[in-house]
N, C-alpha and C positions, 0 to 999 in steps of 0.2 A: 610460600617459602620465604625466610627474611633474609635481610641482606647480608647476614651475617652467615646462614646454612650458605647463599650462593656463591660467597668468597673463600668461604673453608672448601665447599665441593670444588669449584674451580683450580684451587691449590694444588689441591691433594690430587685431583684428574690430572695435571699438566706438571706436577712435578717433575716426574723419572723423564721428561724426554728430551732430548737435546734440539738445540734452538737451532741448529744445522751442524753442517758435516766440516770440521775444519782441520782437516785432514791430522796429519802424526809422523813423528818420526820414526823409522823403520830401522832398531836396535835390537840385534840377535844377541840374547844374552845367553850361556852355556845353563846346560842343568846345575842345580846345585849339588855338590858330592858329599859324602859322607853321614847322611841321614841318618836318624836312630828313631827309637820309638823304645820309651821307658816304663812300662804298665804301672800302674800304680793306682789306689784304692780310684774309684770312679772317675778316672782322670789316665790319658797316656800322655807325656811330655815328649811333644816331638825337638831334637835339633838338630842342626846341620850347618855346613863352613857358609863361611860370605862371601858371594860370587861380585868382585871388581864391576864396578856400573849398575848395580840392583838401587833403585827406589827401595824397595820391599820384597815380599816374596809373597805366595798364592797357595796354602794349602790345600790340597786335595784328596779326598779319601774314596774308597770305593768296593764295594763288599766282596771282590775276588780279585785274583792278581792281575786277572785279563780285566776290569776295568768292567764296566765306563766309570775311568773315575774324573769327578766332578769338584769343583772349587768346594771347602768346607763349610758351610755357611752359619755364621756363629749367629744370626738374628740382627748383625748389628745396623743395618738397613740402609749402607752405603759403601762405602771401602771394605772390602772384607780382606786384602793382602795388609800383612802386617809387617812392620819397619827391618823387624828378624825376630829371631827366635831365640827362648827358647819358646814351644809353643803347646798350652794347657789345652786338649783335646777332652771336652767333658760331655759331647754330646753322643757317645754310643752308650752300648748297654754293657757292663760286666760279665763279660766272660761272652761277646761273641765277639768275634776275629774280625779287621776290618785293615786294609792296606792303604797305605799312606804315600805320597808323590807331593815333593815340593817343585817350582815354578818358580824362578826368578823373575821381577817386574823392573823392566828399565824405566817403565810409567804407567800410570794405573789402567790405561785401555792398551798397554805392549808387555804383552806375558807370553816367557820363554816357554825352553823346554822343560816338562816333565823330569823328575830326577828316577833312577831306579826307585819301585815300592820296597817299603820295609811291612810287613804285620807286625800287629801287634792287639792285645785284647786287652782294657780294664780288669782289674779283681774287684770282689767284693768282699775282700779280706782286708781288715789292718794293716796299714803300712807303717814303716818305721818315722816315728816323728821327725817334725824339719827342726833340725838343729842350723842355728843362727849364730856366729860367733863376728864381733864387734872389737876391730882392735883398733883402742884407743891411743895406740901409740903412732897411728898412720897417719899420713896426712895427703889427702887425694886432690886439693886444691879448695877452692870457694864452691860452697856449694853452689851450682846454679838455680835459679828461680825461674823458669822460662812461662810461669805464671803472674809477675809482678809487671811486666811491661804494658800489660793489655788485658781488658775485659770487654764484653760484649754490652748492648743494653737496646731494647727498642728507642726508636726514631728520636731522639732528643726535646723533641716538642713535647711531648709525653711527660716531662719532668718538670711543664709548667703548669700542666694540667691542675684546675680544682675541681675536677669530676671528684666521682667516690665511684669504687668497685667493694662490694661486699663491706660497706658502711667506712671505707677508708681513703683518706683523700690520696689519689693515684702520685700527684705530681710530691707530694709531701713525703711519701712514702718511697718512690722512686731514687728521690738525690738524699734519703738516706742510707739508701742501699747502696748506692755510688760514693758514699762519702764513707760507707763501713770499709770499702773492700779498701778506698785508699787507705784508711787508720789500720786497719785489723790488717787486712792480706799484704799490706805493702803494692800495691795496684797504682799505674802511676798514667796510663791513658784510658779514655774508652772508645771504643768505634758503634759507631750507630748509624744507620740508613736514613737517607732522604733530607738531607740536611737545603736542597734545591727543589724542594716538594712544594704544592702552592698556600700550604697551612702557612708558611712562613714568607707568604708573598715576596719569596728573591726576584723574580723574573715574572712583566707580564709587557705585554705591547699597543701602546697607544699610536692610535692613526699609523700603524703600520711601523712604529719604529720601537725599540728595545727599551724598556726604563726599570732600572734595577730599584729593589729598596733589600737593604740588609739589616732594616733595624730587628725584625722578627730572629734572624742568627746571631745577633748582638745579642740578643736577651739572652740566646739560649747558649750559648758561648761562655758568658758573663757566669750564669751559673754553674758552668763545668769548672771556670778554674775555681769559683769559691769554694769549691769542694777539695778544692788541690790536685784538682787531674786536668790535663790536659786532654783534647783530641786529636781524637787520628780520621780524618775528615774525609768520607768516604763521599766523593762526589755521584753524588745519587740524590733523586732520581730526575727525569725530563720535566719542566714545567712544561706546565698544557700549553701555553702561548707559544712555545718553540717546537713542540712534537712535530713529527710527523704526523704521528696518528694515535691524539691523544685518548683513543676509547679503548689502547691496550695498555691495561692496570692487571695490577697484583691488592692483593692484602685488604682488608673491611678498609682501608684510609684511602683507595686507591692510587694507591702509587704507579706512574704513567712510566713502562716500561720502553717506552718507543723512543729510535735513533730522530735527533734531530730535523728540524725540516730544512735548517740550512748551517751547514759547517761553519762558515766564518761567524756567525752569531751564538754559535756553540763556542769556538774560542773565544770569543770576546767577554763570554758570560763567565766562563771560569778565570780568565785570565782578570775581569773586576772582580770578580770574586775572593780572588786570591791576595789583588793588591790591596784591596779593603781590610781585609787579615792582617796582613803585614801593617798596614798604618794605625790601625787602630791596638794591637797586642805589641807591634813590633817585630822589625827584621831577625833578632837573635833571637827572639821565645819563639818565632814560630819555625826559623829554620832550624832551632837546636831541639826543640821540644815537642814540635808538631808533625804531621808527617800527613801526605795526599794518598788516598786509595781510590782507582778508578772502576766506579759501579760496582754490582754487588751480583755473581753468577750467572755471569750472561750465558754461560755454555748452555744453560737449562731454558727451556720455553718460556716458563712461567716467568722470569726475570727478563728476557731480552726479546722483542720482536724484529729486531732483524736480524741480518746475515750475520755468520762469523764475520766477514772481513769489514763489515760495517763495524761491529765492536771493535776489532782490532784500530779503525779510522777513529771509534772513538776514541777509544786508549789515547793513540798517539797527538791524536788533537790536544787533550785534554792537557798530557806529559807536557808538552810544548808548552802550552799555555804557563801552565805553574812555575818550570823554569823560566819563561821568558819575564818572568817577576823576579826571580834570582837562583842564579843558578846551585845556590847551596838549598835550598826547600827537598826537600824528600818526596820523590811519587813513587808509586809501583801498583802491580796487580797481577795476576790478572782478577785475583779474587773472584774465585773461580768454583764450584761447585766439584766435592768428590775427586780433588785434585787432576781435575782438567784441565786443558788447553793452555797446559806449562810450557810446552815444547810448543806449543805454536804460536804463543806470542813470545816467546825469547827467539824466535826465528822470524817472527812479521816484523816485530817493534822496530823502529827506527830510531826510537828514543830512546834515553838513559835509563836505566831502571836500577833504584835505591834500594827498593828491599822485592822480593818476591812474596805475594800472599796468596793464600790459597786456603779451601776449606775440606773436615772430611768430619766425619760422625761413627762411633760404634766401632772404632777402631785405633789403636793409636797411630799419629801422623806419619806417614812414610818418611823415609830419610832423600831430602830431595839436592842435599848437595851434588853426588853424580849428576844429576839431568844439570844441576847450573853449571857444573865442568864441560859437559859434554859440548855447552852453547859458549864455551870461551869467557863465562863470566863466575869461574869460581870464586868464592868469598863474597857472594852478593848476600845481605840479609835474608834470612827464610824467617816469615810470618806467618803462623797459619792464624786468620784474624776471625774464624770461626770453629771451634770443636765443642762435641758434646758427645754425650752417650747416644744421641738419637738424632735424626733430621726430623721428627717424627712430632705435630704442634699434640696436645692433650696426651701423652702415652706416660704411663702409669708408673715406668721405669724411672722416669725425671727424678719422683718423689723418693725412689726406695737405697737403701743403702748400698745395694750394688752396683748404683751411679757415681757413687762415692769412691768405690774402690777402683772403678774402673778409671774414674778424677785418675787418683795415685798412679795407677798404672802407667796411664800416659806421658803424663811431666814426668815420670823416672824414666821412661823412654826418652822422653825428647832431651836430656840435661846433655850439653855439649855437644849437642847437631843442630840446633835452630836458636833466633835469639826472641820468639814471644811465640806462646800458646795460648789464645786468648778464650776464655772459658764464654758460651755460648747459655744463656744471660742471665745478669745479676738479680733481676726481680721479675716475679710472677706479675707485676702490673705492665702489662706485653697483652697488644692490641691487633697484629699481626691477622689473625683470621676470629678475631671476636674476643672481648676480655674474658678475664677468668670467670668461669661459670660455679665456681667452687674453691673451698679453701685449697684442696691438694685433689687437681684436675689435671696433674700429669705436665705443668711447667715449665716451661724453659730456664726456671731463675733458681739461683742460689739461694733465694730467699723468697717466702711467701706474701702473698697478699698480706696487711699485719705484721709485717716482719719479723716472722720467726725464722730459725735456720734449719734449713735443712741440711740433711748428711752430708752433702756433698760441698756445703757451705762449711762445716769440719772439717771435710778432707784437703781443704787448701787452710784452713785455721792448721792444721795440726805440722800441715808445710809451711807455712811461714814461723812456727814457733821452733823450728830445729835450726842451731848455732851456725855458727859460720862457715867451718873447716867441716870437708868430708869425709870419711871415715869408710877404711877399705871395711867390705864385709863378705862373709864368706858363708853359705848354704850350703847343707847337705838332709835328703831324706824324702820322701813321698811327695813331689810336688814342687822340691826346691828351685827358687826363683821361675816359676811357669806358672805356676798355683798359690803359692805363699813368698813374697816379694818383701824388699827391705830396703831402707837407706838409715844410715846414721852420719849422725856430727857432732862435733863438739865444738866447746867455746874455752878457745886457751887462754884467755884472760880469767874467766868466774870458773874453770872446770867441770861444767856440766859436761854431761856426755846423753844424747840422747836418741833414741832407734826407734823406728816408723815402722811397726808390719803389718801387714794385711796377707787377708788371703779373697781372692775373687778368681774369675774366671771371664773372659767375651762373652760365653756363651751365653744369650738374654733368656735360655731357655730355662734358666737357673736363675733367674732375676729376683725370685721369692726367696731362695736360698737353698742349701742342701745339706740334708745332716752327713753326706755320705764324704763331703767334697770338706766337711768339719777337719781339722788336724790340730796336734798333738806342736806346740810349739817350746822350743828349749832355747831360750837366749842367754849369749856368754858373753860377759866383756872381760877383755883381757887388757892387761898393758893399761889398770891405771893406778896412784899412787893408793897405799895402804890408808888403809882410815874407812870412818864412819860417812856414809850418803844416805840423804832421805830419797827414797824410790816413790817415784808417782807412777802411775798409770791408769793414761785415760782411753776410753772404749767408745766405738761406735760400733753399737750391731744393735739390731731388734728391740734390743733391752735397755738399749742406754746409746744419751744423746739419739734418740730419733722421735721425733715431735711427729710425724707421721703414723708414726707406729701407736701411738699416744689418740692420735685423731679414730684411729680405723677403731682402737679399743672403747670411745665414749661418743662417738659420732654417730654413728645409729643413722645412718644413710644421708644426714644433712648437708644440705651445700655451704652452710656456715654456722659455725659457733653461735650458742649463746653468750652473755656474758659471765656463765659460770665457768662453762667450756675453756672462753678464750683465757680466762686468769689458770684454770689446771695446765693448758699448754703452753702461758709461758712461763710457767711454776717449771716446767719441764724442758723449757729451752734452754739446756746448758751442754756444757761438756762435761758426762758422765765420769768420776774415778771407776773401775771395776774395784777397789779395794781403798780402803783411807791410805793416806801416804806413809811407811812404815822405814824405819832405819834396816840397815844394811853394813855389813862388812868387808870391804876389800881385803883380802886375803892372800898374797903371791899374785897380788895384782889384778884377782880375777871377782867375778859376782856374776853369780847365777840365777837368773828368772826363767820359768815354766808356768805355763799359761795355755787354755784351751781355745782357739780362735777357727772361729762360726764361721762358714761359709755362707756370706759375706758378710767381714766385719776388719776393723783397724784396730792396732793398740799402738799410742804412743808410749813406750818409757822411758822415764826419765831418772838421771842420775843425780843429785846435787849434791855438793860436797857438804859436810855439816859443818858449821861453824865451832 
């Protein structure tokens, strides 16, 4: 077996389990009241009021009123409570009956009570299309971007690499993709693992004493900001000369998961660590622009070999350290796996903590302001500095378009309850349990091996291309805002006006798509000046903008392009119109679009005034 089968099997064994028991806070929260359940063509939208103190909420279904009814489980392979509702139920069958119970979560392992069941059953009749109405005379503030602060990327060493993966040099291809998302997304740090790993010999020990070298983080530092991003410097992982017990590793790179073998050499290492930062970037770039994360998912086995309160002594060793360089530097954590062990380090910590970070997958982020109230530190930063559609390394979902909509999903969730969602990572040249074994082998990145885009690499393209000012918008019809979802803005300087829809679902069991779950889409702006607009509208589904889509049709089972291959797919790497761009008339202020949108797929339109 290679060593690359032994650290993927290893992974994937020791994931789900937690690295000990570090107890929890014990928050009764009430049922939620007023539940409904909306049937509609292959889909029931459940909602219900918000219960004061919920993180989220935990739906539950269950095929009779006496139960056992059981959490709903959407496939997405980690959090399955979601921040609220409304909430698109597309995993029964049309037209058989099935009762519904929602749970308020004050934290993702403390879930209340059961709310009264309501039924209800799917049809498999036509529903009334989602009518979308856009009024351009509102103004709901700046939009927010809680995708621009932060993106993900493997271990940073990585991006000096002149290996090749699939005939491409890894490190060249890597801080292109880091340098896209700053230009293109507006992307302004990245976080990445192991930055104290022994590939960059920080820390080793001669005759028994400590001797740092940082020129290996120089390098790779030196490169982040030429790209014009900064880091957010996740103090990970153990150097082997400091472990405890340097034979507990994670990942083909091995990265040494074990607590210190002596505390005060642990502070001293991060505390030169940090003041080596500071002198060589400077005290105001790195305290206004940089920020400390401590470790990376200790909750889970696979990442931490000791105790919770060992992590915890790491945490607060570490916090100490970085402030005692200066008290204005940013740290936090617990960066935490599936949004754990919130409440037990905002109750252990004895230290400051600047932002809170945390991770979850296959769901959108819980709203974790109540737990920072709860702990007397309302208005602390909320980071979740890991999300994606999956925890899941090679799964096929990465690649397909309904990763993409599920992108949208969440940052429309998260706008005004957290200040970064950082998308979990920018490129498929990611080393983690073996590199890419193929062009589109189920990735973690926004962008492929070769740098092509993928869907989901639109779906924040098409977020960063909408104006400034938010724009109230209003649903009604089979699906609305559970099923088929929307933002718009506009720009009151140029007058564009433009709206974002999509339609998707959680459920991955639909991850190919569904013609049933397809609708019938009627968009209306209202409230803008009379006159002629050129209308654009661009598409992501099956058909357009998916380079994916394009491989599976001329790929014929290969792990990599030829070079006839490779020039048709990037002949195809664009942002599809579904139609040329065509004038339009404002009429009593209004313009009306209808359009058919695929289950799963987006359409941006766009309004521009004519000259």
């Amino acid at each position: 077996m290679s060593s690359e089968i032994d650290a993927r099997t290893d992974f994937e064994t020791r994931l789900g389990r937690a690295s000990g028991d570090a107890g929890g806070a014990e928050v009764a929260l009430p049922a939620p009241g007023g539940l409904t359940a909306r049937p509609g063509r292959a889909q029931v939208t459940l909602s219900w009021e918000p219960v004061d103190g919920a993180a989220g909420y935990l739906v539950h279904v269950a095929e009779s009123a006496d139960g056992p009814f059981e959490p709903l489980d959407h496939q997405g392979r980690d959090v399955l409570s979601v921040p609220h509702g409304p909430y698109a139920d597309t995993t029964g069958t049309p037209g058989a009956q099935r009762w519904y119970a929602v749970a308020a979560v004050a934290s993702v392992d403390n879930v209340g009570e059961l709310s009264a069941p309501v039924v209800a059953a799917s049809t498999g009749a036509d529903g009334d299309p989602v009518a979308v109405v856009v009024d351009t005379e509102s103004d709901e503030g700046e939009l927010d971007r809680p995708w621009a602060p932060m993106i993900g990327s493997e271990h940073l060493s990585h991006a000096l690499s002149t290996d090749r993966t699939g005939g491409h040099e890894i490190g060249a291809e890597l801080r292109a993709a880091l340098k896209a998302a700053h230009d293109e997304l507006g992307v302004r740090t990245v976080r990445a693992h192991g930055i104290l790993c022994d590939d960059l010999g920080v820390y080793r020990e001669v005759d028994g004493a400590p001797v740092y070298d940082f020129s290996g983080v120089d390098r790779v530092y030196d490169m982040v900001l030429s790209l014009g991003l900064r880091p957010i410097v996740e103090i990970s992982f153990m150097p082997r000369d400091l472990a405890a017990d340097p034979s507990a590793t994670v990942f083909e790179y091995g990265a040494i998961i074990s607590p210190p073998k002596d505390w005060g050499r642990w502070y001293d290492l991060v505390r030169a660590f940090v003041a080596h930062l500071v002198d060589r970037y400077g005290l105001e770039e790195v305290r206004d622009r940089w920020a400390f994360e401590v470790w990376n998912e200790a909750n889970l086995e696979v990442f931490w070999s000791g105790t919770p309160e060992e992590f915890f002594r790491l945490h607060d060793v570490a916090a100490r350290a970085v402030k005692d360089v200066d008290e204005g530097l940013r740290v936090g954590g617990p960066a935490s796996a599936a949004a754990g062990w919130i409440d037990q380090l905002l109750a252990a910590t004895e230290e400051p903590l600047d932002f809170l970070s945390t991770h979850t997958y296959g769901s959108p982020p819980l709203d974790l302001r109540p737990v920072l109230a709860r702990h007397g530190r309302a208005g602390t930063p909320i980071w979740w500095t890991e999300w994606g559609v999956t925890p899941t390394h090679f799964h096929e979902v990465s690649d397909s378009v309904f990763a993409a909509v599920f992108l949208l999903r969440g940052m429309r969730s998260s706008m005004g309850r957290l200040e970064a969602l950082a998308y979990w990572v920018v490129s498929d040249h990611f080393e983690e349990l073996g590199r890419p074994p193929g062009l589109f082998h189920g990735g973690f990145g926004l962008r492929t091996v070769g740098e092509l885009r993928k869907p989901r690499w639109w779906a924040l393209a098409m977020l960063a291309a909408l104006p400034s000012r938010r724009l109230s918008v209003r649903a009604d019809g089979d699906g609305a805002d559970s099923l088929v979802e929307s933002l718009a803005a506009s720009d009151p300087s140029g007058g564009r006006v433009a709206a974002l829809v999509w339609n998707g679902t959680l459920d991955q069991s639909k991850a190919a798509g569904s013609d049933e779950l397809g609708r019938r889409v009627e968009l209306r702006f209202t409230g803008l000046p009379d006159g002629a607009y050129e209308l654009r509208h661009h598409r992501v589904d099956d058909d357009h903008s998916c380079v994916p889509a394009v491989w599976r049709r001329i790929g014929d089972g290969a792990a990599w392009p030829t070079d006839a291959q490779w020039a048709e797919l990037r002949a195809a790497d664009r942002l599809d119109q579904l139609h040329p761009p065509r004038t339009v008339t404002a009429t009593g202020g209004v313009v009306e679009v209808a359009f058919d949108l695929p289950n799963p797929s987006m359409s941006l339109i766009e309004l521009v005034p004519s000259e």
